[in-house]
C-alpha positions as CSV (number, residue, x, y, z in Angstrom):
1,X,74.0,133.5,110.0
2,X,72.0,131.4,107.5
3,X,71.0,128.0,108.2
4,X,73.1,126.4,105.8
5,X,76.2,127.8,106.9
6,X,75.5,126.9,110.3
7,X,74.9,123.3,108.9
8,X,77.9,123.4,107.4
9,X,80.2,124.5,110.1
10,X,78.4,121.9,112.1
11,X,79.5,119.1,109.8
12,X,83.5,121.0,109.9
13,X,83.3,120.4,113.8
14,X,81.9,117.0,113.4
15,X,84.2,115.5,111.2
16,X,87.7,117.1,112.6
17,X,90.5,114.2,113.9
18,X,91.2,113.6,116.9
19,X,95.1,115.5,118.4
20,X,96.6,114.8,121.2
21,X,96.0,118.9,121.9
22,X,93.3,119.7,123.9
23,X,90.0,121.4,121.5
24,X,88.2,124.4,123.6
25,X,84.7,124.9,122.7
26,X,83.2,128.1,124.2
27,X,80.0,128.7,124.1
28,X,78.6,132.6,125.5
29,X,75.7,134.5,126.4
30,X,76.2,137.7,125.8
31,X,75.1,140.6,128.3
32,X,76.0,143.8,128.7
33,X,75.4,143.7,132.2
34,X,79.2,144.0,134.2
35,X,80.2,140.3,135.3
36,X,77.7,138.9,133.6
37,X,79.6,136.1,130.7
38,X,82.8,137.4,131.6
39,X,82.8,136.2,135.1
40,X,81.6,132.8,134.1
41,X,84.2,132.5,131.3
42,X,86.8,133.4,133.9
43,X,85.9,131.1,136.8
44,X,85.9,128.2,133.9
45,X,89.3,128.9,132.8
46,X,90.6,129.0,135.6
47,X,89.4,125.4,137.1
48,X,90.4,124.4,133.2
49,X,94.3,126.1,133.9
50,X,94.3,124.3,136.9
51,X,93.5,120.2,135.4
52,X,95.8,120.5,132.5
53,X,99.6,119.9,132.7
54,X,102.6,119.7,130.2
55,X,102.2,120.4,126.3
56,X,98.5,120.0,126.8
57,X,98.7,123.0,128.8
58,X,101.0,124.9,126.4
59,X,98.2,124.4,123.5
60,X,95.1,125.2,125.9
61,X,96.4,128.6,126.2
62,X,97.6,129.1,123.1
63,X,94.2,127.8,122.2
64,X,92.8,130.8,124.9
65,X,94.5,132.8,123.8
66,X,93.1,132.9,119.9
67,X,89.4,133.1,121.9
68,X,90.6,136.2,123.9
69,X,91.6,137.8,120.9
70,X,88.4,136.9,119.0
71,X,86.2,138.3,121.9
72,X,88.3,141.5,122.3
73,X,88.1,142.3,118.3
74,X,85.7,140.5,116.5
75,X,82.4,140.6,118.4
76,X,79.7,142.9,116.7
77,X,76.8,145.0,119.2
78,X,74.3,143.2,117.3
79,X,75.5,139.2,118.5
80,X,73.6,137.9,122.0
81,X,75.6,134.5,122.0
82,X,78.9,133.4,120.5
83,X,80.4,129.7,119.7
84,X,84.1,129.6,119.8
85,X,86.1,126.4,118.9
86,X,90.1,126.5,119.2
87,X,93.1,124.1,119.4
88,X,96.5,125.1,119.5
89,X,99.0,122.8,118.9
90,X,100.3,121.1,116.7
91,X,97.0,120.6,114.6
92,X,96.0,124.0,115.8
93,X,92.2,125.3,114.4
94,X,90.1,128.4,115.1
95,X,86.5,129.0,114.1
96,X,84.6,131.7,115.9
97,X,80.6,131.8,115.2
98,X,78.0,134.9,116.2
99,X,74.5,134.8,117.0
100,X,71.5,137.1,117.4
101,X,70.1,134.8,119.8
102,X,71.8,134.0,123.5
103,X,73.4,130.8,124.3
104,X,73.9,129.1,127.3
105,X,77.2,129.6,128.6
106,X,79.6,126.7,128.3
107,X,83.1,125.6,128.0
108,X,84.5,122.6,127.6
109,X,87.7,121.0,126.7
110,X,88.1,118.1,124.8
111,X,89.8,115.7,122.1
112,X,86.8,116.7,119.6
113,X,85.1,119.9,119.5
114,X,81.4,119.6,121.5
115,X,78.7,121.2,119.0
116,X,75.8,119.7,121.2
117,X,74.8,123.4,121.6
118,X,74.6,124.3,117.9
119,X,73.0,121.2,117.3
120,X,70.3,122.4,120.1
121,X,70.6,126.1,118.4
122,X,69.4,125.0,114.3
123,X,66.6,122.6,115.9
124,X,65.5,125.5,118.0
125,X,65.7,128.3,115.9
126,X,64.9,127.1,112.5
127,X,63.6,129.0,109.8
128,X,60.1,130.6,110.1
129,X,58.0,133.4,109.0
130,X,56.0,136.3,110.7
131,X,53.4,137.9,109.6
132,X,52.6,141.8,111.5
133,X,49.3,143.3,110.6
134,X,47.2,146.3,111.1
135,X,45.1,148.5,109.3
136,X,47.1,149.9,107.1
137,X,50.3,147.8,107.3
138,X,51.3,144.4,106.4
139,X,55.1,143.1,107.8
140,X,56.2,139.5,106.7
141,X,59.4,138.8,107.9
142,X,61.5,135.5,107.3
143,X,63.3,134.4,110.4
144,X,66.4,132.3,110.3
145,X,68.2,131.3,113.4
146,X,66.3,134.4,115.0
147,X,67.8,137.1,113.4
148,X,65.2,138.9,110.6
149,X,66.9,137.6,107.3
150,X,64.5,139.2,104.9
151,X,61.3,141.8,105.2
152,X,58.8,140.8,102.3
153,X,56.1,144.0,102.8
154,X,56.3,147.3,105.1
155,X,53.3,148.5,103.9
156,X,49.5,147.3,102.6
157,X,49.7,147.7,98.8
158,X,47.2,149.6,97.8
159,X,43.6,148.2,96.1
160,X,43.1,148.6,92.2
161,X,39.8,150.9,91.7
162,X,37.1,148.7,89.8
163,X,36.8,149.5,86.4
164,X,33.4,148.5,84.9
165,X,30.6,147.1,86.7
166,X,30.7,144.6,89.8
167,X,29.3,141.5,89.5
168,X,26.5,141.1,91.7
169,X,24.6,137.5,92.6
170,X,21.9,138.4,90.0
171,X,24.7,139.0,87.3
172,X,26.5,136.1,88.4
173,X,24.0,133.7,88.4
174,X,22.7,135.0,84.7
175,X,26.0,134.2,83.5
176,X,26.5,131.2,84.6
177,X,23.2,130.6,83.8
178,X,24.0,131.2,79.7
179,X,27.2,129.5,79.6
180,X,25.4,126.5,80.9
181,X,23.1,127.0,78.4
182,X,25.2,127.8,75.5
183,X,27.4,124.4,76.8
184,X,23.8,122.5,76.5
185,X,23.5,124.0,73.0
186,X,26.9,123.3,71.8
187,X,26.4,119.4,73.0
């Protein structure tokens, strides 16, 4: 995901109005140990289940239930963290985020959507460059919210033979030697 999109989104979240309807933001780290976010996401949802009563409950799962099916479908082998944010409802809303970088595992239910955690994630991860060298090979790679966006070189270009003579401190110093000279003249 590019910076800017992330921006973006980040501005979506910010700016959605308030429902009665309870907003889930789920935020994962993605393992693929056994039990490792699953667990966690379970244990959550059900202390969640268990404060929520009426219509608010009625959204929240229909809310759960659009995350479950994101996370069942959607997730690519590539993505180490995740950002979900649902609402059913009335008002209801789904946007469902990857990354190539883990994130701490959170969920939270709300009025708004919490994007404390992509906040944390463009500050941390901003856009850099790396530079691999050897020998023989030259990598720059452009980073953007840790995952490679673009690779500049894979190899050292090769030198251009020189063609004519070198220029050596004695020819150098003759040369500058008649422009100043022919400068002097000229004046």
């Amino acid at each position: 995901m590019e910076l800017k999109s992330l921006q973006k989104h980040i501005r979506t979240l910010a700016t959605i109005e308030e429902s009665p309807d309870p907003f889930v933001s789920c935020y994962l780290t993605l393992n693929h140990e056994p039990m490792s976010w699953r667990d966690v996401y379970d244990k959550r949802l059900y202390l969640l289940r268990r404060s929520l009563r009426g219509d608010a409950w009625w959204a929240f799962e229909e809310a759960v239930g659009k995350i479950e099916a994101y996370l069942a479908k959607e997730l690519t082998s590539e993505s180490k963290g995740v950002a979900i944010f649902a609402r059913g409802g009335e008002r209801p809303f789904f946007l469902g985020l990857q990354f190539q970088v883990p994130i701490p595992n959170w969920i939270n239910v709300n009025s708004t959507p919490n994007i404390y955690h992509l906040v944390e994630l463009k500050d941390t991860y901003h856009r850099f460059v790396v530079m691999l060298t050897t020998t023989d090979r030259v990598r720059i790679l452009e980073v953007n919210l840790g995952a490679v966006t673009e690779e500049v070189w894979r190899q050292r270009p090769t030198l251009r033979k020189r063609i004519g003579r070198e220029w050596t401190k004695e020819h150098y110093q003759n040369h500058q030697r008649e422009q100043t000279d022919r400068f002097l003249k000229e004046k």
